[in-house]
DRENTIDREN-316088 format. One line per field, with one value per residue (C-alpha): x, y, z; residue in three letters. Coordinates in nm, 2 decimals. Layout:
X = c(X ...);
Y = c(Y ...);
Z = c(Z ...);
aa = c(ALA ...);
***
This chain:
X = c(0.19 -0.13 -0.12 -0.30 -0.38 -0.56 -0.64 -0.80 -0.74 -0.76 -0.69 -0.93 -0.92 -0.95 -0.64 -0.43 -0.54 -0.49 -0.22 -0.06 -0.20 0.03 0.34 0.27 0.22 0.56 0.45 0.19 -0.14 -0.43 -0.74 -0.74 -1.05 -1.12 -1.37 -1.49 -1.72 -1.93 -2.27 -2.61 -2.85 -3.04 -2.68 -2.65 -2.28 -2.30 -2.03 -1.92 -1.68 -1.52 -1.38 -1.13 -0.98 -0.66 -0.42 -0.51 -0.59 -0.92 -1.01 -0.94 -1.13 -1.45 -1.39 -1.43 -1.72 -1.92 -1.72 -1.68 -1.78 -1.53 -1.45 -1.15 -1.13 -1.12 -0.91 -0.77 -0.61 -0.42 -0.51 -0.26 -0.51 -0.52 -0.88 -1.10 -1.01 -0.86 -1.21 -1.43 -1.65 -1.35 -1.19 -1.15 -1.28 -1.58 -1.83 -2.08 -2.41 -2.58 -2.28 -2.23 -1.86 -1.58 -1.26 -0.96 -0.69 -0.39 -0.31 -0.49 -0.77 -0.71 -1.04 -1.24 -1.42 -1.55 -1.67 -1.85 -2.04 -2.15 -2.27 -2.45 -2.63 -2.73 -2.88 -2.57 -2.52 -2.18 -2.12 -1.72 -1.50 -1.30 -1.18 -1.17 -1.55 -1.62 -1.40 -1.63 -1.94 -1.83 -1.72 -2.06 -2.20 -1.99 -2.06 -2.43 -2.44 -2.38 -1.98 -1.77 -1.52 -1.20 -1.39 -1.48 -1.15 -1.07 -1.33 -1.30 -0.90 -1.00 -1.16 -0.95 -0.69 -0.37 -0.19 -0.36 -0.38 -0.71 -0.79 -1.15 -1.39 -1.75 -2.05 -2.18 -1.86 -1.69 -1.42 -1.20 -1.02 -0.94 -0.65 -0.49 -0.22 -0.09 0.19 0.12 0.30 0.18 0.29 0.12 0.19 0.19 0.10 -0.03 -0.39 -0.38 -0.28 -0.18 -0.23 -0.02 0.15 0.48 0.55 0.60 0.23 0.24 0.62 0.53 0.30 0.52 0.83 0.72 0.60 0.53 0.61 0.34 0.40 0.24 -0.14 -0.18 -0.51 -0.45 -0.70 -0.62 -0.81 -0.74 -0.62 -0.42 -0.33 -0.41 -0.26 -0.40 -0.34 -0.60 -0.74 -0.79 -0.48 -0.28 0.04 0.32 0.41 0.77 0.85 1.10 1.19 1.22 1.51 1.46 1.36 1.07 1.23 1.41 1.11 0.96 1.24 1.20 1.54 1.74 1.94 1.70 1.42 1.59 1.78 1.48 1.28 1.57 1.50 1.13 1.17 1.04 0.78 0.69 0.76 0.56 0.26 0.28 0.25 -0.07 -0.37 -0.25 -0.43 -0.79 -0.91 -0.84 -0.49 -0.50 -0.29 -0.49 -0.39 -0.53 -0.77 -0.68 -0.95 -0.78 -0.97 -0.78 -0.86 -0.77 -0.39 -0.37 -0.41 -0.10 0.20 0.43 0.51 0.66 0.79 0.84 0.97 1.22 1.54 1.53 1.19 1.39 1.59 1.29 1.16 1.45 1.44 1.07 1.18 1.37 1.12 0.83 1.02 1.15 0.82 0.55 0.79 0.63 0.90 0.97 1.14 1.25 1.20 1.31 0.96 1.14 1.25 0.95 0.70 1.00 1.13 0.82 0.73 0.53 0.24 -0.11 -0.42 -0.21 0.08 0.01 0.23 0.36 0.44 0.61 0.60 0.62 0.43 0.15 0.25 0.59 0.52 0.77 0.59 0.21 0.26 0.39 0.11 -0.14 0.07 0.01 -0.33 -0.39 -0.27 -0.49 -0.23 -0.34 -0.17 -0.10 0.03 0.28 0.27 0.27 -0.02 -0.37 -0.58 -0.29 -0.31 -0.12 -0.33 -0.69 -0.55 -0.49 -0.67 -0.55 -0.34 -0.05 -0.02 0.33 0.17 0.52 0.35 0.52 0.85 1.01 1.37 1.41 1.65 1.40 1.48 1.16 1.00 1.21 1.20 0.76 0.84 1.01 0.74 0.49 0.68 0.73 0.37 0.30 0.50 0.33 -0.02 0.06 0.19 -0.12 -0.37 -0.15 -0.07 0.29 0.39 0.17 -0.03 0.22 0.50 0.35 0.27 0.62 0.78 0.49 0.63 0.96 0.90 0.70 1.00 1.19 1.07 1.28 1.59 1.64 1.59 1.92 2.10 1.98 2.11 2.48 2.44 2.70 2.97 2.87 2.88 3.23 3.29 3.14 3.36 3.67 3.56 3.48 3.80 3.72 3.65 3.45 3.31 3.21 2.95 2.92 2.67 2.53 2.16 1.93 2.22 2.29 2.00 2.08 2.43 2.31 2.07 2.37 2.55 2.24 2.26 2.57 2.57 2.24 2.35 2.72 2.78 3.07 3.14 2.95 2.88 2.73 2.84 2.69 3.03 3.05 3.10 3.42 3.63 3.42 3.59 3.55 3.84 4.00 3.88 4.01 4.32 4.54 4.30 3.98 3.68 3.45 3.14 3.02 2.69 2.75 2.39 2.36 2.55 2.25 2.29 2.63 2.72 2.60 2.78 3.11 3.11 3.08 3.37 3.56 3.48 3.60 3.96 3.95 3.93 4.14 4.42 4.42 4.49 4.06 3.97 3.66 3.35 3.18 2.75 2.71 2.51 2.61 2.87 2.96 3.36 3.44 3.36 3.52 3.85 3.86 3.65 3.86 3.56 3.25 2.88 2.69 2.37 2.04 2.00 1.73 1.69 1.86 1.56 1.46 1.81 1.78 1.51 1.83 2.11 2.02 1.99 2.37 2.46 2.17 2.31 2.69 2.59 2.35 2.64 2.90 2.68 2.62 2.99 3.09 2.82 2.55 2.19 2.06 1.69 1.68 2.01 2.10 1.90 1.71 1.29 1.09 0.85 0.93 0.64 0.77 0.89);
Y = c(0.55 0.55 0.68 1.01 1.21 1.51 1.71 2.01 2.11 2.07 1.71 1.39 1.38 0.98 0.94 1.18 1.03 0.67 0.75 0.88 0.61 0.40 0.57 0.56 0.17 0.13 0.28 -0.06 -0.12 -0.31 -0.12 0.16 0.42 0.73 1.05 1.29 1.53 1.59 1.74 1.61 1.62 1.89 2.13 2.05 1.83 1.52 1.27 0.97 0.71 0.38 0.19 -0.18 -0.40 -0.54 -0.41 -0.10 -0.34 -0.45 -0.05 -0.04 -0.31 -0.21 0.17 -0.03 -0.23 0.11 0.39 0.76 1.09 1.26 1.48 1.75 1.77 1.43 1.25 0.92 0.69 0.35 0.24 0.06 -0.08 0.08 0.13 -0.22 -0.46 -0.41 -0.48 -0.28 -0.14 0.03 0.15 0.49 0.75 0.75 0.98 1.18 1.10 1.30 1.16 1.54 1.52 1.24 1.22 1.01 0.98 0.87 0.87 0.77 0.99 0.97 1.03 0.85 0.68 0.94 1.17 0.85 0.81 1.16 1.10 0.81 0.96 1.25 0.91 0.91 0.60 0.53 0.21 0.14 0.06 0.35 0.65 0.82 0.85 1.03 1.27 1.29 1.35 1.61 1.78 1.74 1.90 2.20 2.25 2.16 2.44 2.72 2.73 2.65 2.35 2.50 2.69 2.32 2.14 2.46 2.37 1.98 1.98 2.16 1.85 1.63 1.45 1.21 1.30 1.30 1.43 1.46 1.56 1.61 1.73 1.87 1.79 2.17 2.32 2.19 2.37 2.30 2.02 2.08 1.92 1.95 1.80 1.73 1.53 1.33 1.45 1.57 1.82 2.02 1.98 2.36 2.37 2.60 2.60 2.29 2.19 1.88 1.71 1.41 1.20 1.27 1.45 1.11 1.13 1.42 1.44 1.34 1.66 1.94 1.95 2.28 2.21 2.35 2.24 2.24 2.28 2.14 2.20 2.34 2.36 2.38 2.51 2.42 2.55 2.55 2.89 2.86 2.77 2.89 2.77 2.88 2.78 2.55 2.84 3.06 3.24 3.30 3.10 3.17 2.79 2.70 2.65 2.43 2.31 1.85 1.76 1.44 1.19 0.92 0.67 0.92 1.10 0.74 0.78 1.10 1.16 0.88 0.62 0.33 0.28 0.13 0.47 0.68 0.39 0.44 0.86 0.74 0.63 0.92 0.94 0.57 0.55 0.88 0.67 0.34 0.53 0.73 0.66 0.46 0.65 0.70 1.02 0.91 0.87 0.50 0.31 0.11 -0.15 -0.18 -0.52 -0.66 -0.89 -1.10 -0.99 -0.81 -1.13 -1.36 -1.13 -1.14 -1.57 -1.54 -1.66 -1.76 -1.55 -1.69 -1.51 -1.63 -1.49 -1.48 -1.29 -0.91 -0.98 -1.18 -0.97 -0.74 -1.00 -1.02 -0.66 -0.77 -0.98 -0.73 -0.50 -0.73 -0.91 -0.57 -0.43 -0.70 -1.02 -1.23 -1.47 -1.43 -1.74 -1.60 -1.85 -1.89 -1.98 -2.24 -2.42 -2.38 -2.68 -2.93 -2.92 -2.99 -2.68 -2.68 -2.46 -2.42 -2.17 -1.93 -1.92 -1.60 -1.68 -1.33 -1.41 -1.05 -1.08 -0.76 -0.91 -1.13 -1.37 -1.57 -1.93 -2.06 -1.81 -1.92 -2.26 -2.21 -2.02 -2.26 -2.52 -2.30 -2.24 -2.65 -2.64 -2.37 -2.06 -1.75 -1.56 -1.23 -1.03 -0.78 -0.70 -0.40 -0.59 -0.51 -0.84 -1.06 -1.43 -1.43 -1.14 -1.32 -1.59 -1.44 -1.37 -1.04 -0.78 -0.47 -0.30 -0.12 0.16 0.18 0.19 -0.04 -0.13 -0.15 -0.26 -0.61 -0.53 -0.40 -0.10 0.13 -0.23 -0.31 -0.01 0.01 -0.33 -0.27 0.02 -0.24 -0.49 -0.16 -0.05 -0.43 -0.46 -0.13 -0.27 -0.62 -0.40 -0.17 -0.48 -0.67 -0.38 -0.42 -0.09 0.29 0.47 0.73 0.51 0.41 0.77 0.86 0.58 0.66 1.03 0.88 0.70 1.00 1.22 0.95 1.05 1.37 1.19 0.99 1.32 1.44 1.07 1.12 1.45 1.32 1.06 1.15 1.13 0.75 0.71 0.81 0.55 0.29 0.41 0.40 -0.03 -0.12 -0.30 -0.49 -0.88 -0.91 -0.68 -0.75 -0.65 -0.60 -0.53 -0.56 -0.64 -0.46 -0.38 -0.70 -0.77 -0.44 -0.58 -0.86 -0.69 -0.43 -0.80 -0.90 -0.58 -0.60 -0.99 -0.90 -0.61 -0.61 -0.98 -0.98 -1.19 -1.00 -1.15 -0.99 -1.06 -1.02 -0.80 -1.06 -1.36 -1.21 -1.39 -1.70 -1.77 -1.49 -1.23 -1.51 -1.34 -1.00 -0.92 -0.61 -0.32 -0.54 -0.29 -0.38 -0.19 -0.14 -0.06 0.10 0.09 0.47 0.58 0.52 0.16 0.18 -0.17 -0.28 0.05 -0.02 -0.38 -0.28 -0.07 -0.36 -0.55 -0.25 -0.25 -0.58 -0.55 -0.27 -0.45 -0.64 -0.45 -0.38 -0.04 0.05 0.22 0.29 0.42 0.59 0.84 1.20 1.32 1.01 1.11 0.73 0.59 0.90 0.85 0.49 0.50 0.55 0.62 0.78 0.75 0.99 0.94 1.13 1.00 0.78 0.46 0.19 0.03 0.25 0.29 0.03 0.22 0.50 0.28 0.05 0.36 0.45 0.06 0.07 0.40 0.22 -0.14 0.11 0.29 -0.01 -0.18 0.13 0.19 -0.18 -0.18 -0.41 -0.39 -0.24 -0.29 -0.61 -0.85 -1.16 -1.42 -1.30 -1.20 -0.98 -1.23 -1.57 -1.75 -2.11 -2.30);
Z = c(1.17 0.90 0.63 0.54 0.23 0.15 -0.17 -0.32 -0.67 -1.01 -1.09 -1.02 -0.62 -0.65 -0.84 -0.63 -0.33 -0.39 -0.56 -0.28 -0.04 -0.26 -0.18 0.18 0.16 0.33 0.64 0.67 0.73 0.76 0.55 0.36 0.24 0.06 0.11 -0.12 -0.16 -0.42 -0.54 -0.53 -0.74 -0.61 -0.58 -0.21 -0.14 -0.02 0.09 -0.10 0.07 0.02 0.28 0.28 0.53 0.37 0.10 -0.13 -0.40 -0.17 -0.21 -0.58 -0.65 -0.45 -0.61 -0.97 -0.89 -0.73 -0.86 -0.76 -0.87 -1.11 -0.79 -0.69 -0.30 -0.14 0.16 0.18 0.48 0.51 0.88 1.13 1.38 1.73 1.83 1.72 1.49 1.15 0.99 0.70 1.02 1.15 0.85 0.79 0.68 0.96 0.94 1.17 1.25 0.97 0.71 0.63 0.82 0.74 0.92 0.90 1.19 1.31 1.63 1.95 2.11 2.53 2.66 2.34 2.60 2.77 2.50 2.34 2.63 2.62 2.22 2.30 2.54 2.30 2.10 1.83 1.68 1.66 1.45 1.51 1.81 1.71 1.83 1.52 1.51 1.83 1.66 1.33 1.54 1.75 1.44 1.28 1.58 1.56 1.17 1.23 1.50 1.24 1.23 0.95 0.92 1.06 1.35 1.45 1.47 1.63 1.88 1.88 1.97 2.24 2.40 2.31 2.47 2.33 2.02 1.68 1.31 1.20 0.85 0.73 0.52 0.53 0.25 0.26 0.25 -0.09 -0.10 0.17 0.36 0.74 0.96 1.28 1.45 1.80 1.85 1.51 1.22 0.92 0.66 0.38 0.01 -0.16 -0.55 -0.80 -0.80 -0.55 -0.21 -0.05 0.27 0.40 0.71 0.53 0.18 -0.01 -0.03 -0.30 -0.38 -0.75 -0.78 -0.54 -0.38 -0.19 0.16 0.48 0.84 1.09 1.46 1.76 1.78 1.48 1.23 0.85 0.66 0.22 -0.04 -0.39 -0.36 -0.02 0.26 0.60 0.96 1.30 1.65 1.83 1.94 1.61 1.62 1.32 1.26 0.98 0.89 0.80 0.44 0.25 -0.05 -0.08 -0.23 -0.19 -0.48 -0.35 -0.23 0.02 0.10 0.22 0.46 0.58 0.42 0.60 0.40 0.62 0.74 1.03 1.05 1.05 1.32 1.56 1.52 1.57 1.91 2.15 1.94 1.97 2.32 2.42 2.24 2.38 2.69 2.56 2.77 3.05 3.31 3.44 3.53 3.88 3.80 3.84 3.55 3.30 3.03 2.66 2.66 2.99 3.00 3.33 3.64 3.92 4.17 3.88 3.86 4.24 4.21 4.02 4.18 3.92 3.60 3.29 2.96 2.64 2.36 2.06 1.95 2.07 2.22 2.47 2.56 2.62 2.87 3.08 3.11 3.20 3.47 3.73 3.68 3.78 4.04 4.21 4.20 4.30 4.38 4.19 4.06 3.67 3.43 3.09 2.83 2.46 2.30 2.08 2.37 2.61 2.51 2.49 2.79 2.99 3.18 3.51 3.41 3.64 3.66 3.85 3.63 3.40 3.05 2.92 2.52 2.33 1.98 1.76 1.48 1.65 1.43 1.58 1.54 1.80 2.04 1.88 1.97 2.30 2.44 2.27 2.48 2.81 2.73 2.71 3.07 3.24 3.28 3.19 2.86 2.81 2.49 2.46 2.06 1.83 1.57 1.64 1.54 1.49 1.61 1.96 2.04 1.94 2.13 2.43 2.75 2.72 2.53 2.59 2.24 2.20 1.93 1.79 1.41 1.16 1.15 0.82 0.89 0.94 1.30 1.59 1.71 1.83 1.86 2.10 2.29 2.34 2.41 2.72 2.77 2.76 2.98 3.29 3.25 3.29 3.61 3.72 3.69 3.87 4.17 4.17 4.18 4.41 4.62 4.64 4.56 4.71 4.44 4.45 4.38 4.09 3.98 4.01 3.79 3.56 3.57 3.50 3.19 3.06 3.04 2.87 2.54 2.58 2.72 2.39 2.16 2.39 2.29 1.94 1.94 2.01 1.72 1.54 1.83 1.77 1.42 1.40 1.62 1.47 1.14 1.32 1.44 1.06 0.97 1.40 1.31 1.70 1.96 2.28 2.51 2.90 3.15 3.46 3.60 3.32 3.17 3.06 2.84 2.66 2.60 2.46 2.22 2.14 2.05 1.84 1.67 1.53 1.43 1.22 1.04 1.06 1.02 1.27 1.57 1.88 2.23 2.50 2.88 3.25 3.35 3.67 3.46 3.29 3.55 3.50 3.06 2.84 3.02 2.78 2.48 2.60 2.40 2.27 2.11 2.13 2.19 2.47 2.45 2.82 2.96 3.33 3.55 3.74 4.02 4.27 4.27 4.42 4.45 4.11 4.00 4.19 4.03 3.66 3.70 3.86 3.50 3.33 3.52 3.43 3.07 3.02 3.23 2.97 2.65 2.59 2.40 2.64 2.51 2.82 2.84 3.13 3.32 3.28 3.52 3.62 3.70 3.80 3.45 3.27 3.43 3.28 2.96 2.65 2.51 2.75 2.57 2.78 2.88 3.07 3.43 3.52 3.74 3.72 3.57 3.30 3.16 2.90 2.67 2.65 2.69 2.38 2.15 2.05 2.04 1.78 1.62 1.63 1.45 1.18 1.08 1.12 0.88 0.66 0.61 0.53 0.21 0.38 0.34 0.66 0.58 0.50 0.62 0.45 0.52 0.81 0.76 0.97 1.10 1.13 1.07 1.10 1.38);
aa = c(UNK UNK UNK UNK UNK UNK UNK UNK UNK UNK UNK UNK UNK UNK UNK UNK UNK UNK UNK UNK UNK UNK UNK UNK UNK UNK UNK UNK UNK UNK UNK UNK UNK UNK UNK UNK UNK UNK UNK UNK UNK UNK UNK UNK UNK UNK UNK UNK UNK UNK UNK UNK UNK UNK UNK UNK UNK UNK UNK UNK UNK UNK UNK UNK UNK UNK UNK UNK UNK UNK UNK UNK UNK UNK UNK UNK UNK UNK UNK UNK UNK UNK UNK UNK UNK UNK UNK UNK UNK UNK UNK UNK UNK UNK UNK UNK UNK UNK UNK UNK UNK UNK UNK UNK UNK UNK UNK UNK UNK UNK UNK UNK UNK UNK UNK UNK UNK UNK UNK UNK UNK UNK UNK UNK UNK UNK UNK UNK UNK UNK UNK UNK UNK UNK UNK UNK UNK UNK UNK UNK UNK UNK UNK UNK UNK UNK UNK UNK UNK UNK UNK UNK UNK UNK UNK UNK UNK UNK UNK UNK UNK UNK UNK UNK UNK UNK UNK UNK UNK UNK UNK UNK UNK UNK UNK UNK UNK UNK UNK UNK UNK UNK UNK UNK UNK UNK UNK UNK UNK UNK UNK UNK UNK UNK UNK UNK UNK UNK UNK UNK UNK UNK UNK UNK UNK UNK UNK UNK UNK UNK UNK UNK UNK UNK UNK UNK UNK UNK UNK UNK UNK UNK UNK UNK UNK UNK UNK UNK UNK UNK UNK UNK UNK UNK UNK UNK UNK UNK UNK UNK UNK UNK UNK UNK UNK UNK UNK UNK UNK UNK UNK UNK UNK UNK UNK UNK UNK UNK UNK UNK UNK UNK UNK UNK UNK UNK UNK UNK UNK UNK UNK UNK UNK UNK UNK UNK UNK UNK UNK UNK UNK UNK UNK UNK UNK UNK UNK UNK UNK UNK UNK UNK UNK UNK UNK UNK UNK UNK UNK UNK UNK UNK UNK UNK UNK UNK UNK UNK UNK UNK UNK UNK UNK UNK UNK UNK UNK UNK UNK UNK UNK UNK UNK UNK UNK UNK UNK UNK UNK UNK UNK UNK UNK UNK UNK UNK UNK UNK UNK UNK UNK UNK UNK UNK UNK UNK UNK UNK UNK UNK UNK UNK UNK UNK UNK UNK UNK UNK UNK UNK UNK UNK UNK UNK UNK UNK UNK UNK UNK UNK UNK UNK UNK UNK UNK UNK UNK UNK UNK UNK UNK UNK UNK UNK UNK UNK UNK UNK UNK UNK UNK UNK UNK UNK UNK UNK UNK UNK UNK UNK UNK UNK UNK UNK UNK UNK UNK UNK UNK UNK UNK UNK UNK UNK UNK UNK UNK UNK UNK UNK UNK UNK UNK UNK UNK UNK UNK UNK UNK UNK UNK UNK UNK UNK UNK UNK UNK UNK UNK UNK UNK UNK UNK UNK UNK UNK UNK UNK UNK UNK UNK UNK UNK UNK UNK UNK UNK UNK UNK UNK UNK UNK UNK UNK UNK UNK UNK UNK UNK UNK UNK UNK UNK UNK UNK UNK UNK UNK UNK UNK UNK UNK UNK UNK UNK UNK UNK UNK UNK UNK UNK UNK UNK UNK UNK UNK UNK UNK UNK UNK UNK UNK UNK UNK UNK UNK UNK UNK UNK UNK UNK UNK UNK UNK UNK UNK UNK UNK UNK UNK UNK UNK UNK UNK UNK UNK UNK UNK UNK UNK UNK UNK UNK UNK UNK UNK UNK UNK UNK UNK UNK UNK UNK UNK UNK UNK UNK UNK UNK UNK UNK UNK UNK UNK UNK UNK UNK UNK UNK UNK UNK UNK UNK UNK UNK UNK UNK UNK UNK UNK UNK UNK UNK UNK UNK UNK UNK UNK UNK UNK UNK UNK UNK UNK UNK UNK UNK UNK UNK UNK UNK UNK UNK UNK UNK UNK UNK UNK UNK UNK UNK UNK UNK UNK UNK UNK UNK UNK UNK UNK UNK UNK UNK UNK UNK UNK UNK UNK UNK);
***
């Protein structure tokens, strides 16, 4: 989720493009950097760059004590760490080996590793631990072989693998900037006598509303005169226009009311890159930074979870999927909770802490506590270089991009990502589950991207129903095995943002105290596992009888074509089919969509609800 900006015009390149770097502050990041070109002394360009780590006020004041060349064609980027270390080395832009090329990217770059290796065996010096610079030498090597600047992207998308937008420009070729994108979006800016680049148009909304869509793997070419879009492969492409309509602080939001709205439409994308890169050329599955050993994983005998609020709830959905899939027994603890109550911790109990921010201090203490008694720590966390990461023996990064709206929603979702592929990895080096086991639930949660495009598709279906609940004083939430979890995060949901009484309940514990809650008209929201876990299945609809015996208005999620729960719902959720495992990261999204507009239509403050903060930071 970086921010990017390009420019070619008429107008001081520096002040559009850190001008628009300020817009797209809201997206966060951790450095920031501009490029520009400009000519030498002797007529032939040159590139001149400035580079951060921290906010853009780091970049302005490094751009005041060396200033820039009064310039028109430049490029600009706020970086959310992926690749390396938020640090000034890995700040963009990078630039090629001859500092003719610079580049700046968001995204993540598959097979980085491979095409490194190749460099630095051609004797390129490569200087970061990003990605982003393989990218800016291989383009230098295509414009050093003779080509111009869009022939090489042309060329260098070719190679590459993951999704990515790369912009760039090209010291001997002054009067152009070049960008491609696959899977990573990013839209052009149309003026008069000046074109725009950026990750979304709130980067040059003050200077056009006139913009064109690109599609997928598509190069733009911008000059001050035009504008030019070709396929990867240098065939012409007639780009989408349209008009914005939107003032700025719309535009930030990509024309949603929230940024929690427009996080929960993010989803496939952040879930389609959290599972970017997860498997060698061999197939194999591989993790981020995991820096534990495979003999020092199969020592482990005993895992233990720790985390807060909706990152909880992501950790029980942690623990049938690590239990069914390696038996390896899995406690889920509140991190609060966990030093106080004495836990038996050893070297071969591995300490899994999920913490969107890197910075939760009930969840920083309690793995400094594990740590002080030999167990082995693992991260699951969507901040590169925060503190639970550095003080971890290894790391999971979600790559769900920033998260503006104070209730998770896509951070919740890479989270359980994180937490399967996790599960998957422990059975590959323990050997609990056949390579092609592993492939297929891999296969699985690849599609899944697509299956919440079809649940975001029906979103309206659910926001009438959460504006026909607005006058409700309490909902209440059932499920069953991972099902539960999501019903207590639908729960969380609603107390956050709608400020109403919500509870969430395993369905078999009805019987057990809250059936006493059930009365006349009160809406139970239940979440009903698939069809192929029959027993499970045949339960849940047992809880459902119950209810509605009872007076309960049901709202039922549940797989498509499920006839058993349509006869019984008086309100049927559909959802895509998938295992009983996986159906959380679908599952979660209309009760998400529901409390959103609940909250919406009642006048409340989606973004940012009453006296709740993004990261809690004390214990």
């Amino acid at each position: 989720m970086c921010g990017i900006v390009g420019y070619v015009g008429h107008r001081s390149a520096q002040d559009v493009v850190v001008e628009g770097l300020r817009r797209l502050e809201y997206r966060g990041y951790d450095s920031a950097g501009v490029a520009l070109v400009a000519a030498g002394p002797d007529g032939a360009g040159r590139v001149e760059w400035r580079k951060r780590a921290g906010k853009l006020a780091n970049l302005e004041k490094l751009i005041g004590e060396e200033p820039l060349p009064e310039v028109t064609i430049g490029i600009g980027h706020t970086r959310w760490a992926t690749h390396g270390a938020p640090n000034d080395v890995n700040a963009h832009p990078h630039l090629g080996n001859r500092r003719r090329v610079a580049v700046v990217h968001n995204g993540i770059i598959e097979n980085f590793d491979d095409l490194r290796a190749r460099l630095e065996d051609d004797d390129h010096q490569l200087s970061s631990e990003t990605d982003t610079e393989v990218a800016a030498h291989l383009l230098e090597l295509q414009v050093g072989s003779g080509v111009d600047l869009t022939t090489a992207m042309q060329r260098v998308c070719q190679v590459l693998e993951g999704a990515f937008t790369l912009v760039a420009v090209d010291a001997e070729d002054p009067d152009r900037v070049v960008a491609a994108r696959r899977n990573s979006p990013l839209v052009v800016g149309v003026g008069e006598g000046e074109n725009f680049l950026g990750s979304d148009v709130a980067a040059f909304i003050e200077h056009t509303r006139e913009a064109l869509e690109l599609g997928q793997d598509q190069v733009v070419t911008i000059t001050r005169d035009g504008v030019a879009v070709t396929d990867f492969h240098g065939a012409p492409v007639t780009p989408k226009a349209y008009h914005v309509d939107w003032d700025l602080s719309a535009a930030e939001k990509d024309g949603h009311d929230w940024f929690m709205r427009k996080e929960i439409f993010e989803q496939p994308h952040a879930v389609a890159d959290s599972l970017l890169g997860r498997r060698t050329r061999t197939g194999a599955l591989q993790l981020d930074e995991m820096r534990l050993s495979d003999q020092e994983l199969r020592d482990i005998d005993k895992i233990i979870i720790i985390a807060a609020g909706t990152s909880f709830y992501a950790g029980m959905v942690a623990k049938y999927a690590i239990e069914h899939w390696t038996r390896i027994p899995v406690e889920v603890e509140l991190s609060s909770e966990f030093r106080y109550r004495d836990p038996i911790l050893d070297y071969s109990t591995l300490v899994v802490a999920i913490s969107q921010s890197g910075e939760t201090a009930d969840t920083l203490q309690a793995i400094r506590h594990a740590r002080t008694q030999r167990s082995k720590v693992l991260a699951i966390c969507n901040t590169n270089g925060s503190t639970i990461p550095r003080e971890s023996d290894a790391v999971i990064y979600t790559h769900a991009g920033p998260e503006i709206g104070v209730a998770s929603t896509k951070g919740f979702v890479t989270q359980l990502v994180a937490c399967y592929l996790l599960a998957l990895y422990l059975a590959q080096v323990k050997g609990t589950r056949y390579g092609d086991e592993i492939a297929d639930v891999l296969h699985q949660l690849e599609a899944i991207p697509a299956h919440i495009e079809t649940v975001l598709s029906r979103a309206e279906a659910v926001y009438e129903l959460a504006r026909a609940h607005v006058d409700e004083p309490t909902v209440l939430f059932l499920g069953r095995h991972a099902g539960y979890p999501v019903a207590l995060e639908g729960a969380l949901k609603l107390k956050e943002l709608a400020y109403i009484h919500a509870e969430g309940f395993a369905g078999g514990e009805l019987k057990h105290g809250p059936i006493a809650l059930i009365d006349t008209g009160q809406p139970v929201l239940c979440v009903v596992p698939p069809r192929g876990r029959d027993q499970l299945h045949g339960k849940m609809l047992s809880a459902i009888q119950e209810v509605r015996a009872r007076g309960a208005r049901t709202i039922c999620l549940a797989e498509e074509g499920d006839t058993a729960v349509a006869a019984i719902a008086d309100t049927l959720i559909e959802l895509p089919r998938v295992p009983v495992l996986l159906q959380p990261l679908l599952a979660v999204v209309p009760l998400q969509l529901f409390a959103c507009e609940l909250a919406t239509v009642k006048g409340h403050d989606v973004d940012q609800p009453r006296n709740l903060a993004k990261s809690v930071t004390v214990e």
